[in-house]
N, CA, C and O atoms as a GROMACS GRO file, in nm:
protein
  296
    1UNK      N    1   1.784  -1.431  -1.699
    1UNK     CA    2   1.714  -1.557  -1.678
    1UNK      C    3   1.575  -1.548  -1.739
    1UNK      O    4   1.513  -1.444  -1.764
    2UNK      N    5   1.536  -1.674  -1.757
    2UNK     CA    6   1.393  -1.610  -1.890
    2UNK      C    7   1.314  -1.723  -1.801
    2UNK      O    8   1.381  -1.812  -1.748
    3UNK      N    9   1.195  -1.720  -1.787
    3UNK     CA   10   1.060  -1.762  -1.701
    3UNK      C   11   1.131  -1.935  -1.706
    3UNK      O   12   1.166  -1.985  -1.600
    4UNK      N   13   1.148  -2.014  -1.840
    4UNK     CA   14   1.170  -2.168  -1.840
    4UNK      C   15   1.236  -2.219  -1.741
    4UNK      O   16   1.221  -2.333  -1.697
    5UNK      N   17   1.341  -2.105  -1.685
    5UNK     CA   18   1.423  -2.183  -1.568
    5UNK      C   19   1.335  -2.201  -1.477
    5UNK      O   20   1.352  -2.319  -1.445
    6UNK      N   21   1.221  -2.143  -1.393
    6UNK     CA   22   1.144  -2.195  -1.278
    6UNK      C   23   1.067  -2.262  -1.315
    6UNK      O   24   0.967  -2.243  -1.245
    7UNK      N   25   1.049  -2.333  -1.384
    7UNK     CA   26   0.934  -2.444  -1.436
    7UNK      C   27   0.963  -2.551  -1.338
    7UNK      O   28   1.067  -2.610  -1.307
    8UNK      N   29   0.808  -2.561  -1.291
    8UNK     CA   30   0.826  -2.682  -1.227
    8UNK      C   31   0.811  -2.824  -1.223
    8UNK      O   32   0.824  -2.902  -1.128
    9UNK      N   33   0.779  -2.847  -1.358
    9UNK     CA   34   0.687  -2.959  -1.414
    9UNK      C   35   0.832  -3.082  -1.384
    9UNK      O   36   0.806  -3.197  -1.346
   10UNK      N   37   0.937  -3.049  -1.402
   10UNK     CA   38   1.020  -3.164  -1.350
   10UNK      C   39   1.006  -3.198  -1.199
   10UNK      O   40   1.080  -3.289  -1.160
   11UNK      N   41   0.935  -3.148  -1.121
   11UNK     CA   42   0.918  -3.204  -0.993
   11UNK      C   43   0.850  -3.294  -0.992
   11UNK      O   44   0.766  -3.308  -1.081
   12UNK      N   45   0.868  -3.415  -0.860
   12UNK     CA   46   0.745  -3.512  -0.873
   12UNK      C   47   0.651  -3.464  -0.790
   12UNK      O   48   0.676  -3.387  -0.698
   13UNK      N   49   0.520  -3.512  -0.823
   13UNK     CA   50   0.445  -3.438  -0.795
   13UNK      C   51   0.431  -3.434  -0.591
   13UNK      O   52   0.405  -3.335  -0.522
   14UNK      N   53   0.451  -3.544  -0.554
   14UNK     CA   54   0.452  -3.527  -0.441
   14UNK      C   55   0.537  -3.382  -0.377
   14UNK      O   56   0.505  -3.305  -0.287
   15UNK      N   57   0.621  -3.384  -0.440
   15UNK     CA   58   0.713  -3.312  -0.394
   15UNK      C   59   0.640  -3.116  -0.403
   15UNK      O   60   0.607  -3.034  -0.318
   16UNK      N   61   0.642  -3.119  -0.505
   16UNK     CA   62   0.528  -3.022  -0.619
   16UNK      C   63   0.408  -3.011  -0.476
   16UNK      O   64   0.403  -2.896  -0.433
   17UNK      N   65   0.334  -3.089  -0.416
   17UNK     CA   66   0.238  -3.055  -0.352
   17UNK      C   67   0.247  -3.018  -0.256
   17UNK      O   68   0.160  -2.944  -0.210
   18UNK      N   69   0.396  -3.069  -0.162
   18UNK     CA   70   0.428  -3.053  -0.037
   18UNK      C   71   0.462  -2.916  -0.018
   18UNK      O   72   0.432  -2.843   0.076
   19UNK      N   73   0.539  -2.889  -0.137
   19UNK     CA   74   0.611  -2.730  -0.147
   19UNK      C   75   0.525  -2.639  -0.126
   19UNK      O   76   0.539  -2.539  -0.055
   20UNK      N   77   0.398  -2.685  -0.212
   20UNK     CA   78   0.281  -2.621  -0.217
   20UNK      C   79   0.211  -2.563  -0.115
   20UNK      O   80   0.167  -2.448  -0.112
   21UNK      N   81   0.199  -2.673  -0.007
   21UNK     CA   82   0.114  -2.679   0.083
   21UNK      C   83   0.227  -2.591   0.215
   21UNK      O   84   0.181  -2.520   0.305
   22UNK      N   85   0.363  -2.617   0.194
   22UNK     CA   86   0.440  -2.501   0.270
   22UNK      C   87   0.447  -2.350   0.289
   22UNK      O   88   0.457  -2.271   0.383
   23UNK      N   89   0.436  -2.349   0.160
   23UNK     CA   90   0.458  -2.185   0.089
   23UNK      C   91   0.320  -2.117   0.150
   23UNK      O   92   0.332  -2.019   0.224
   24UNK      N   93   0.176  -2.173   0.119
   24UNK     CA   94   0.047  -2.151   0.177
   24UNK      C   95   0.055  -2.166   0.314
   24UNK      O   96  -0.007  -2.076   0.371
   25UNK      N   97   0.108  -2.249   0.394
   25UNK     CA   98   0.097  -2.244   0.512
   25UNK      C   99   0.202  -2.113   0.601
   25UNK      O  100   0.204  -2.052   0.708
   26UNK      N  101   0.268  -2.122   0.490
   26UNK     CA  102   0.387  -1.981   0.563
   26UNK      C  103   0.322  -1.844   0.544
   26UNK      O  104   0.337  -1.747   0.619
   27UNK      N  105   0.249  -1.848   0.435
   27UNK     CA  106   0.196  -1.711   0.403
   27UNK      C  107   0.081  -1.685   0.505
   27UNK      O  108   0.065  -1.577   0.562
   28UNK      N  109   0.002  -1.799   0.523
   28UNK     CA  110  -0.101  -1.788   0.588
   28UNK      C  111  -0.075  -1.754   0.781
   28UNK      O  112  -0.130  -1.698   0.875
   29UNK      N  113   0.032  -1.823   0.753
   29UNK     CA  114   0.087  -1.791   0.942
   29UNK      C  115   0.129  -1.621   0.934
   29UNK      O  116   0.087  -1.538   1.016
   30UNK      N  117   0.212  -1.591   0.827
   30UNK     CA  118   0.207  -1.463   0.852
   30UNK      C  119   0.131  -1.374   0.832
   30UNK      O  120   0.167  -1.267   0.883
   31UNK      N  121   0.013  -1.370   0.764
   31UNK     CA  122  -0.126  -1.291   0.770
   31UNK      C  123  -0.188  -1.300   0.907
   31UNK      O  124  -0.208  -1.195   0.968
   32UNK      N  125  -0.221  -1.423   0.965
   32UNK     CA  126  -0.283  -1.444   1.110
   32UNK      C  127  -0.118  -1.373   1.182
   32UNK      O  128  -0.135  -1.254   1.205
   33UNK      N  129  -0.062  -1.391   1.197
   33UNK     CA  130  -0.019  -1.315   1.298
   33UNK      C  131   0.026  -1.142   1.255
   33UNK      O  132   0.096  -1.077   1.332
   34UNK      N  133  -0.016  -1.094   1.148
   34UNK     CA  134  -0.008  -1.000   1.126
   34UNK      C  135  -0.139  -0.912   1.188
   34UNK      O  136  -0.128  -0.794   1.224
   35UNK      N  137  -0.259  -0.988   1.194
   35UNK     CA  138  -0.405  -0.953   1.247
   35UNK      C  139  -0.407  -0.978   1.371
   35UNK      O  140  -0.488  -0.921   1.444
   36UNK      N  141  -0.284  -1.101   1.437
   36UNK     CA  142  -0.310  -1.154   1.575
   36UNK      C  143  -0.249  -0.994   1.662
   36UNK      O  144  -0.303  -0.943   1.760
   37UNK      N  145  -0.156  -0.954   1.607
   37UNK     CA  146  -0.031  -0.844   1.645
   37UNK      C  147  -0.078  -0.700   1.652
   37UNK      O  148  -0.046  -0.631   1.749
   38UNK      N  149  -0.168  -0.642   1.537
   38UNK     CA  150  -0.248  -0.570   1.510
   38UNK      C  151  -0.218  -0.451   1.615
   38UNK      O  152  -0.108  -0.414   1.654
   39UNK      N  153  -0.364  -0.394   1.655
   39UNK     CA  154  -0.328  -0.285   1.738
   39UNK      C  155  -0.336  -0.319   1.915
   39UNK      O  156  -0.445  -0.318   1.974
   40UNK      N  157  -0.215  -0.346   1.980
   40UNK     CA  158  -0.227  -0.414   2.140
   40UNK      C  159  -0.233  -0.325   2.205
   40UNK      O  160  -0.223  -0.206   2.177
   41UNK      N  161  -0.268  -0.423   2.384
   41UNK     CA  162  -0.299  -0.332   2.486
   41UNK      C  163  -0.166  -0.275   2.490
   41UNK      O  164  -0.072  -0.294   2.413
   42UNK      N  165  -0.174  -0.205   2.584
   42UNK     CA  166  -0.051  -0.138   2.664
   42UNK      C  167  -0.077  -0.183   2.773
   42UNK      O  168  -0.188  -0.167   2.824
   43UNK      N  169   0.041  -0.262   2.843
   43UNK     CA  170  -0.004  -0.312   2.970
   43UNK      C  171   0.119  -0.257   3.089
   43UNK      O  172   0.130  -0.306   3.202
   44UNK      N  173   0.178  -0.177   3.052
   44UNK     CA  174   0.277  -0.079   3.106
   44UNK      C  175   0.195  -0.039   3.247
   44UNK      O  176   0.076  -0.008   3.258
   45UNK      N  177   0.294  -0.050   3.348
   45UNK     CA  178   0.224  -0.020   3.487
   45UNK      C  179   0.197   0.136   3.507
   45UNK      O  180   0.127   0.179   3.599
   46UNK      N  181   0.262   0.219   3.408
   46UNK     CA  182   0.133   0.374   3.402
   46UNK      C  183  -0.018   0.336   3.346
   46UNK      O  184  -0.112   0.393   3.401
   47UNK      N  185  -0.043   0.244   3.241
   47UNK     CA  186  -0.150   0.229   3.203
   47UNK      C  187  -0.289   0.134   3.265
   47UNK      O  188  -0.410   0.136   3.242
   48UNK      N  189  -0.189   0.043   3.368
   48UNK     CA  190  -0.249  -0.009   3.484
   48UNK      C  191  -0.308   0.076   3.542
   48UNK      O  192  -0.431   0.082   3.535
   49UNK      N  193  -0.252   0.144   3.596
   49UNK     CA  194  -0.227   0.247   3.718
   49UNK      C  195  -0.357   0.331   3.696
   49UNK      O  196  -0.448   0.342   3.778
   50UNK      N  197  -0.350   0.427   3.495
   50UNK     CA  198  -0.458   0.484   3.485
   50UNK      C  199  -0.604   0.452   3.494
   50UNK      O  200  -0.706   0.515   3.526
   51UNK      N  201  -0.563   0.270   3.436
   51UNK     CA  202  -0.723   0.220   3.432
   51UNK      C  203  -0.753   0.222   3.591
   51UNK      O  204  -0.847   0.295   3.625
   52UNK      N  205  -0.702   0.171   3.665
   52UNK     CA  206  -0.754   0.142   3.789
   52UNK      C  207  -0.801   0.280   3.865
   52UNK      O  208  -0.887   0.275   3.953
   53UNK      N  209  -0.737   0.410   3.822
   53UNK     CA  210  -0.783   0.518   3.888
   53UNK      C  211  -0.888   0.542   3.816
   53UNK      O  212  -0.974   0.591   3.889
   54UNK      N  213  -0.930   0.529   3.690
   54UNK     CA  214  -1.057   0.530   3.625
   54UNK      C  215  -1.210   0.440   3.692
   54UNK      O  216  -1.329   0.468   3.688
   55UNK      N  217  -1.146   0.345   3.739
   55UNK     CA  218  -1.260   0.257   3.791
   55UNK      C  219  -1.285   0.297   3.927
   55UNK      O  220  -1.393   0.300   3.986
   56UNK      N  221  -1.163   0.328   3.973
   56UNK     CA  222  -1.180   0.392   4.151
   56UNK      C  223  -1.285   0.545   4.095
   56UNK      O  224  -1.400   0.536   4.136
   57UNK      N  225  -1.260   0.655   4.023
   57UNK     CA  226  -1.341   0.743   4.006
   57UNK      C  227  -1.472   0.717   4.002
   57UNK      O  228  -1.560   0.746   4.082
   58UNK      N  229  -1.475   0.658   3.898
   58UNK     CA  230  -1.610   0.571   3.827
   58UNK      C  231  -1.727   0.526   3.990
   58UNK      O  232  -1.845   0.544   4.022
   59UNK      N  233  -1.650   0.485   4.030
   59UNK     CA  234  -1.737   0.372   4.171
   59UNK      C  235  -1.735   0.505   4.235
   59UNK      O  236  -1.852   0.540   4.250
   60UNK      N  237  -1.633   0.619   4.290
   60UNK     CA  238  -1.673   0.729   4.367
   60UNK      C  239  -1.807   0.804   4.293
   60UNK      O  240  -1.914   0.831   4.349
   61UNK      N  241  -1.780   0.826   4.180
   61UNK     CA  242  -1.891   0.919   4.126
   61UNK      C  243  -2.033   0.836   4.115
   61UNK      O  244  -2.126   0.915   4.100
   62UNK      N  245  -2.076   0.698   4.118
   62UNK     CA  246  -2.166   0.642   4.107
   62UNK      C  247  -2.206   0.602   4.244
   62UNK      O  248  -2.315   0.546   4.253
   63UNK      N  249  -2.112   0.628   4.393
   63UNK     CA  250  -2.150   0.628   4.517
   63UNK      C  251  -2.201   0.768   4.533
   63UNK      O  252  -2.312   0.768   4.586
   64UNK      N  253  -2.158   0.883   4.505
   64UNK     CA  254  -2.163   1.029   4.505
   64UNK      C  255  -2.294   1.040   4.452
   64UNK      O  256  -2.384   1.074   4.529
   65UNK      N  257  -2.323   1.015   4.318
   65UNK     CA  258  -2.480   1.007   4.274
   65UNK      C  259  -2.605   0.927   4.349
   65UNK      O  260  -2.724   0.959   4.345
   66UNK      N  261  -2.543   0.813   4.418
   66UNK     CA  262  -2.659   0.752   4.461
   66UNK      C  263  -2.677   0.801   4.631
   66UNK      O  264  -2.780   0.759   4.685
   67UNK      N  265  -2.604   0.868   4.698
   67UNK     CA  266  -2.591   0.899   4.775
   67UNK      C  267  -2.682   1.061   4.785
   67UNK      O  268  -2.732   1.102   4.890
   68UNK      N  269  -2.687   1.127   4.670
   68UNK     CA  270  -2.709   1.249   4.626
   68UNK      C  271  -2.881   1.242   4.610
   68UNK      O  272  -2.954   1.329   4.657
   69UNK      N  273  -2.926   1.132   4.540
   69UNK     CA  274  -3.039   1.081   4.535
   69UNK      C  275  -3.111   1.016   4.616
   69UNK      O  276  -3.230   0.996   4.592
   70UNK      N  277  -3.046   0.968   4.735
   70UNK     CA  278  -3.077   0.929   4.851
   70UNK      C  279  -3.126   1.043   4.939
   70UNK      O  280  -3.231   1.046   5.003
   71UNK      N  281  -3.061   1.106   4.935
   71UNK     CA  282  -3.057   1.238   5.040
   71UNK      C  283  -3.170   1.375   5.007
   71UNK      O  284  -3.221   1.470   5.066
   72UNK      N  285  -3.166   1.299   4.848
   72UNK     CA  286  -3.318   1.416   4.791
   72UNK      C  287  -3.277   1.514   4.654
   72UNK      O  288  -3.339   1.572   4.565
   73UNK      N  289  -3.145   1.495   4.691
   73UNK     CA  290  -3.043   1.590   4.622
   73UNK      C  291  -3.077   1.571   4.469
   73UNK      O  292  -3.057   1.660   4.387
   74UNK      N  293  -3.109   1.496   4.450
   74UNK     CA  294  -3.076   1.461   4.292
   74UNK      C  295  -3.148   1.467   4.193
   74UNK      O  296  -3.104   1.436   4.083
   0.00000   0.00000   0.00000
């Protein structure tokens, strides 16, 4: 097949623009959701589980310090 067969100049142009404006809109949906998809949470109930023991530590060790500094300790 040699390039003349995809010529598009026999389209009308409406047609020619619509196609146009498809092909761009398809490409463009799949770039945004290629960036939307990217790198995600993990929302797996081990990873729950870890954050929340992170924040329970977090609040013990920042009661532990102020408590430590209270007392003279610190």
């Amino acid at each position: 097949m040699r390039y003349q067969h995809y010529d598009a100049s026999g389209l009308p142009d409406w047609l020619a623009l619509t196609l146009g404006i498809m092909i761009f809109a398809a490409l463009g949906s799949v770039v945004w959701m290629m960036f939307r998809i990217g790198p995600r949470k993990n929302n797996s109930p081990e990873a729950k589980a870890r954050a929340a023991s992170r924040r329970r530590q977090a609040r013990l060790r920042k009661r532990r310090t102020a408590l430590a500094k209270k007392s003279g300790r610190g």
